[in-house]
N, C-alpha and C positions, 0 to 999 in steps of 0.2 A: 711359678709363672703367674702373674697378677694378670689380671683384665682391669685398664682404667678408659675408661669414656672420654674423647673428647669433647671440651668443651662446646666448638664450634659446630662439630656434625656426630652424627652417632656411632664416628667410625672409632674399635675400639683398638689401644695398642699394648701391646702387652710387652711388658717388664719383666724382668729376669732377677731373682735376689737368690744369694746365694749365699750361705751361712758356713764358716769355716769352725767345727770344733777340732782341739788339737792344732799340732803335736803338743802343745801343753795343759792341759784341760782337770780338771776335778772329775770328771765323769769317765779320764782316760786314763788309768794307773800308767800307763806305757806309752812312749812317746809311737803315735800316730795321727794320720790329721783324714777328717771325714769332710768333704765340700758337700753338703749340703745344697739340691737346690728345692725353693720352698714355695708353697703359693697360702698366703698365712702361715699355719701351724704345721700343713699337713707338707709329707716331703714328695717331690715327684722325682729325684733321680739322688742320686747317690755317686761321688766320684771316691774311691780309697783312695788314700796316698800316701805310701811306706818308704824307707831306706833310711829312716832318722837314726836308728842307731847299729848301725851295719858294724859288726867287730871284728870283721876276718878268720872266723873261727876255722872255717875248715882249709886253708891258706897255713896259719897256725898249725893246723896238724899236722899238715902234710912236712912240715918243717919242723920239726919235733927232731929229738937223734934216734928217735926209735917209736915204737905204733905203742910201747908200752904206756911210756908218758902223753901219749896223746889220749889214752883211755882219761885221765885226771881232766886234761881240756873237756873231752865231750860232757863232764860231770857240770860244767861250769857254762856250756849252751844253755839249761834253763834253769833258775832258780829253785824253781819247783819239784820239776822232771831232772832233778838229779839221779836219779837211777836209770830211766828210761833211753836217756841215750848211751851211755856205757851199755846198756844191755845190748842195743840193738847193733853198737859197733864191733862188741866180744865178737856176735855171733856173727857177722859178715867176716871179719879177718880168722876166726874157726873153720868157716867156711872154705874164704881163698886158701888155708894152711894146711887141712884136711887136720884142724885137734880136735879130740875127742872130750867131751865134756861128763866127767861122774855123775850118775845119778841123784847122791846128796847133794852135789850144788844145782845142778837143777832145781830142785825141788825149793832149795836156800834162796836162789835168785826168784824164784812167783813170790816165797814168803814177803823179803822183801820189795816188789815190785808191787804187792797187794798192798803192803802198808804204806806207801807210796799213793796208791788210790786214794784209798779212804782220806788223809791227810787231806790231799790236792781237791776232793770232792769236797770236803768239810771247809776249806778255804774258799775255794768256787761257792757255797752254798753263803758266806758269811760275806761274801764281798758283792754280791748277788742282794741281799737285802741290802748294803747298804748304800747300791745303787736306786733304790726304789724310796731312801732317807728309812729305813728301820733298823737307826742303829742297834736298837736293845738288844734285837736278834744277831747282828752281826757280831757283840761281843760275847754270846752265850755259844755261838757256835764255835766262836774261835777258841773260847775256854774250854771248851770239848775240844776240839783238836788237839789241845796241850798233851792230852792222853797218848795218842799215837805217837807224837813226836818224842815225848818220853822213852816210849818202847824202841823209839827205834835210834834213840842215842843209847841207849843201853846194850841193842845188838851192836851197832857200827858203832862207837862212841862219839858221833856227831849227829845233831837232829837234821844236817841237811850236807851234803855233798859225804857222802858216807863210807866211798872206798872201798864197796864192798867186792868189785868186779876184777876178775883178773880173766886173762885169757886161758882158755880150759880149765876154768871154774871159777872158785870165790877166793877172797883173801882169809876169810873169818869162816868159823864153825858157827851152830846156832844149836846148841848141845840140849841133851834133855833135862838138864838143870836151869836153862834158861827156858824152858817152854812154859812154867806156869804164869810168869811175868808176860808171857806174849798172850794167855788163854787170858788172864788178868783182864787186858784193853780187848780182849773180843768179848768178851763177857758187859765189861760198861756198856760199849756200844750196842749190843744185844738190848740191855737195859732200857737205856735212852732213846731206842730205834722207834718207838710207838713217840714218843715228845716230839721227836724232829719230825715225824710222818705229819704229827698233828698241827707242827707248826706251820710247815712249808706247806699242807697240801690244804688245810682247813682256814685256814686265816682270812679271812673278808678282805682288810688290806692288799693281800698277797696276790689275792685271788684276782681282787679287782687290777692289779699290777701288770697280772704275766699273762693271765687267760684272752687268747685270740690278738697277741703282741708277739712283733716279730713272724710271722708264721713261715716258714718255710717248709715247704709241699713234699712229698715222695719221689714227685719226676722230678722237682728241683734240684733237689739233694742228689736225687741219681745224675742225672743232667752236668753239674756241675764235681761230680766225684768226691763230694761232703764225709769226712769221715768221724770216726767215735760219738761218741755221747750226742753230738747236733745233726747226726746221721740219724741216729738211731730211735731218736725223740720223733722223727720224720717218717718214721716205718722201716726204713730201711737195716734187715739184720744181718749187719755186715760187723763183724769182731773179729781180728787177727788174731786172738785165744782161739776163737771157733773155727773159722774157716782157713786158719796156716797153719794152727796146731804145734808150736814151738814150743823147746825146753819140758818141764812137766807141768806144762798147760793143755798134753797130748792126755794126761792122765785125768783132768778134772772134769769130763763132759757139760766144759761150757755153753752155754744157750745165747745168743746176744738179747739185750732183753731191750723192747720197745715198751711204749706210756700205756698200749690197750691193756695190759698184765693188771693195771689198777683201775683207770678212767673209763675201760672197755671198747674207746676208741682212739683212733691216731687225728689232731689235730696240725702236731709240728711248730707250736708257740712255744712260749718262754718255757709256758706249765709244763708242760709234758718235755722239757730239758729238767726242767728239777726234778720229775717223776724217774725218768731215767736216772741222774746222780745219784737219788738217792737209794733205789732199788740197785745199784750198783757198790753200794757202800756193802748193804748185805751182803752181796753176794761177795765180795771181796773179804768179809768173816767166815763164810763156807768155805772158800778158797782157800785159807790161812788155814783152818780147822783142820780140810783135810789132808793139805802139807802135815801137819805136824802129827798127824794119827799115820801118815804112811812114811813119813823120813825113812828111808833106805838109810844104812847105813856102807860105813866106804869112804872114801878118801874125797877129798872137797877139791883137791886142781889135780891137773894131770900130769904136769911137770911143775914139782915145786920150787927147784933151781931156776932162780932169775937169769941166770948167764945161761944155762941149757936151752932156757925158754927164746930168749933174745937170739940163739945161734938156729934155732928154729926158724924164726920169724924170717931172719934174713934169709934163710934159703929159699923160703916161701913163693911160690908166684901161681899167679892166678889172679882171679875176681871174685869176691862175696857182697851178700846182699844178706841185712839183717833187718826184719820184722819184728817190731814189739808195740801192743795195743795198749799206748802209754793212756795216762788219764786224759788226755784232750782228744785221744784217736789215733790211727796207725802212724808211728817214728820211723821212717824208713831208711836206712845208711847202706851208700856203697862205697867199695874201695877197691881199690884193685894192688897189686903188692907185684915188685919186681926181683927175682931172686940178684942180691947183690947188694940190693938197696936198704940201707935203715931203715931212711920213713917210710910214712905211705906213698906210694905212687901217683895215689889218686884217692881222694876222700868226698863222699858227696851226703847231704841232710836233705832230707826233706821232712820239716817238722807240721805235726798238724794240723797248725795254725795256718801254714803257708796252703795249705787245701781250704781250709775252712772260713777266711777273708772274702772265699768267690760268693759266698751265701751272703756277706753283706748288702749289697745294693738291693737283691730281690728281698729281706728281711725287713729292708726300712723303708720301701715305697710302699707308699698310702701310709705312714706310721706317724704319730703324731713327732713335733720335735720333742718333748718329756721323753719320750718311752726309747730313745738314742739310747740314753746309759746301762736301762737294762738289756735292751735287745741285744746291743753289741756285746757285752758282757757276756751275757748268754752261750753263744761258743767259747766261753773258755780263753778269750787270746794272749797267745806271749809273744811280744815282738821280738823281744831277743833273740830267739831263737827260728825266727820266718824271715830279718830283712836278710837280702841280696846283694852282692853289687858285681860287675862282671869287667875285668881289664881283658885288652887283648893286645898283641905286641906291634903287629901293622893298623893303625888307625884307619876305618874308615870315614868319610865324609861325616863329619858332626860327633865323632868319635874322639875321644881324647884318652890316651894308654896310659897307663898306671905312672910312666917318668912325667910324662908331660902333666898332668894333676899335681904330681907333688912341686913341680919346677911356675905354676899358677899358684899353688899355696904356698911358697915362699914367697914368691913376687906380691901377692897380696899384704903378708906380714908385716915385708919391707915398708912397704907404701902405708899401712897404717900406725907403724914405728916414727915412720918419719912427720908423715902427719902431727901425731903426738908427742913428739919433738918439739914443733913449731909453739 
C-alpha cells in the first residue's frame, strides 16, 4: 500500500499494487502463484494460491484392482519422497488388516527411509543456495548427493521410486554383503560433514542471505500446526520418529533436534532451517549405523505369496492410519478397506507441504521482495503432492460436480476447434 499526496490538498490516497509471482516463475521449481501485496520493496500481505497441478492421485488409488498396485502410485506422489509415502500407506492398510511386520524389515525400511533424508536434505540444501544466485555451492552439493543415490540404486536398483515396500514388509533383502557399500557413503558424508557445516553455517554471503529472513515464531508454528524441519527450526520438538515411535524407529532413541544445539538460540529464520537440515543429515548416518550393527535376522515380509497376500487384503476391513516423519515433516495416510472390496475404500494424504503453506504469509510479511525465493523455499515445498480438488455429486449453488466440469471442458474445446477452423 503506497501513500501518494494530492496534488490539490494534503489529503493522502493510497494505492494498492500487487505483485503476482508464479505459477510459472524462476524462483518457483513448481507450479504455484504467490499475490504479493507491496508498499515499495517491503510486502505487507501475502495471498497463496494452489490447485495448478491437482493429479487425482488418491481417486487413482482407490481405483486400482487391488491396494497392492496402489502402493506403486503412492511412490509416484512425490518425486522426492518416493519412499515416504509407501511407507506411511504399508502401515495404515497393516493396520486396518491386523499384518504383522518382521523385524528385519523394519529395521530395512528406516535404513532406507534415512537414505532418503539425507538425499532430499542434500537436494533442499543445493537448491537453497541456488535461490540466494550461489550456484558453485548448489552444484558441489548436488555432486555430493550423487553419493547416496548411488547407494541406493544399488539396494533398490533405482535411484528414485525404488520398490522397496510391500505390505507386511520389504520386497528386497539388504544382506551383510551389501553393508560395506552402505558404511562406504556414511563414511564420505562423516568426512565432508565439517566442509558442509563450514559452508552453509560460515559463509558471509549465506549468512548475510538467511539470518533474520523469513522468521517464523514458536507460537506461529504452533498456532498454525507447522510440521518437520520448519517446525523444528521454530523450537518446536515435534518428530513422528520421537513422539509416535513407528517401525524400528521404537529402537533408535531419537531426539527431535532444534537450531539452539549449535547457534545456542532459537530465532526460526532461514538459518536455523539449514542448521536443522543439516544436523539432520547426521543424525540420519547414526540411524543407518545403528540399523546395520543390530539387523535382526529373520524373514523380510510375512506373507510371501502375492495371491495369499491379495486374498488377505480382500477380507480385510476396518480403518488404519499411517505416520511417517518424511524429510519435509509428518506423511500422514488414511484408508479404510471394505471386506469384499479389491480397492481401497477410501484413501486419504496429507502431505507436509499441505501443513506447511499456512507458514507462508506470516514468513513474508515485512520481508523484502529478493528474499521471496529463499524463504519460500525454505520449507521444503512440493506441490505435487499438496494440491487438492474436491467433486461432489448434488451441486450446490456455485458448485459445479465432476460431469458437469468435464461436459464445460468439452464445450470449450469445441468452441476453440471451431474458432481455429475459421
Amino acid at each position: 500500500m503506497s501513500n501518494i499526496k494530492n496534488m490539490d490538498d494534503t489529503k493522502e490516497v493510497k494505492t494498492s499494487y500487487t505483485i503476482p509471482i508464479g505459477p510459472i516463475h524462476p524462483a518457483l521449481k513448481e507450479p504455484i502463484r504467490l499475490d504479493l501485496s507491496v508498499d515499495g520493496e517491503e510486502i505487507i500481505d501475502v495471498d497463496v494460491v494452489v490447485g495448478q497441478v491437482h493429479r487425482g492421485m488418491e481417486w487413482l488409488g482407490m481405483n486400482r484392482n487391488n491396494p497392492i498396485q496402489t502402493i506403486y502410485l503412492a511412490e509416484r506422489i512425490c518425486g522426492i519422497c518416493s519412499v515416504s509415502h509407501p511407507f506411511a500407506l504399508v502401515m495404515a492398510v497393516e493396520q486396518a488388516a491386523g499384518i504383522e511386520v518382521p523385524p528385519r524389515a523394519e529395521y530395512i525400511r528406516v535404513i532406507i527411509a534415512e537414505m532418503e533424508r539425507i538425499h532430499s536434505h542434500l537436494l533442499w540444501a543445493g537448491v537453497a543456495a541456488h535461490e540466494i544466485g550461489f550456484d558453485s555451492v548448489f552444484y558441489l552439493v548436488w555432486k555430493v548427493r550423487e553419493e547416496i543415490m548411488d547407494a541406493m540404486e544399488y539396494l533398490a536398483g533405482n535411484r528414485n521410486s525404488k520398490a522397496m515396500f510391500q505390505f507386511g514388509g520389504v520386497r528386497r533383502d539388504i544382506t551383510e554383503e551389501q553393508f560395506p557399500r552402505v558404511r562406504k557413503s556414511l563414511d564420505y558424508y562423516l568426512s565432508i560433514f565439517d566442509q558442509l557445516g563450514n559452508i552453509f553455517l560460515k559463509d558471509k554471503t549465506i549468512n548475510m542471505r538467511t539470518r533474520n529472513v523469513g522468521i517464523l515464531k514458536k507460537e506461529d508454528a504452533l498456532r498454525l500446526t507447522i510440521v518437520g524441519p520448519t517446525a523444528r527450526a521454530s523450537g518446536v520438538s515435534k518428530d513422528a520418529r520421537q513422539g509416535h515411535a513407528y517401525s524400528a524407529y521404537a529402537d533408535m532413541d531419537i531426539k527431535a533436534i532444534t537450531p539452539d544445539v549449535i547457534t545456542g538460540k532459537v530465532v526460526g529464520d532461514v538459518y536455523d532451517r539449514i542448521v536443522v537440515r543439516l544436523l539432520e543429515i547426521k543424525q540420519s548416518i547414526e540411524i543407518i549405523d545403528k540399523c546395520l550393527k543390530e539387523m535382526p535376522s529373520g524373514a523380510i515380509i510375512s506373507e510371501p505369496k502375492v495371491a495369499k497376500l491379495l486374498a488377505v487384503l480382500k477380507k480385510a476391513e476396518g480403518e488404519g492410519i499411517g505416520v511417517h516423519e518424511a524429510p519435509r515433516g509428518e506423511c500422514f495416510h488414511y484408508v479404510r478397506m471394505e471386506a469384499g472390496m479389491d480397492p481401497l475404500a477410501c484413501w486419504k494424504v496429507r502431505a507436509p507441504t499441505y501443513a506447511n503453506l499456512m507458514a507462508i504469509p506470516t514468513m513474508l510479511k515485512g520481508e523484502q521482495i529478493a528474499d521471496v525465493p529463499i524463504a519460500f523455499a525454505s520449507i521444503d515445498p512440493c506441490m505435487s503432492c499438496t494440491n487438492r480438488a474436491i467433486t461432489v455429486k448434488q451441486p450446490r449453488k456455485g458448485t459445479e460436480c465432476l460431469l458437469d466440469l468435464h461436459e464445460l471442458s468439452l464445450e470449450k474445446t469445441r468452441r476453440l476447434e471451431a474458432e481455429f477452423d475459421r
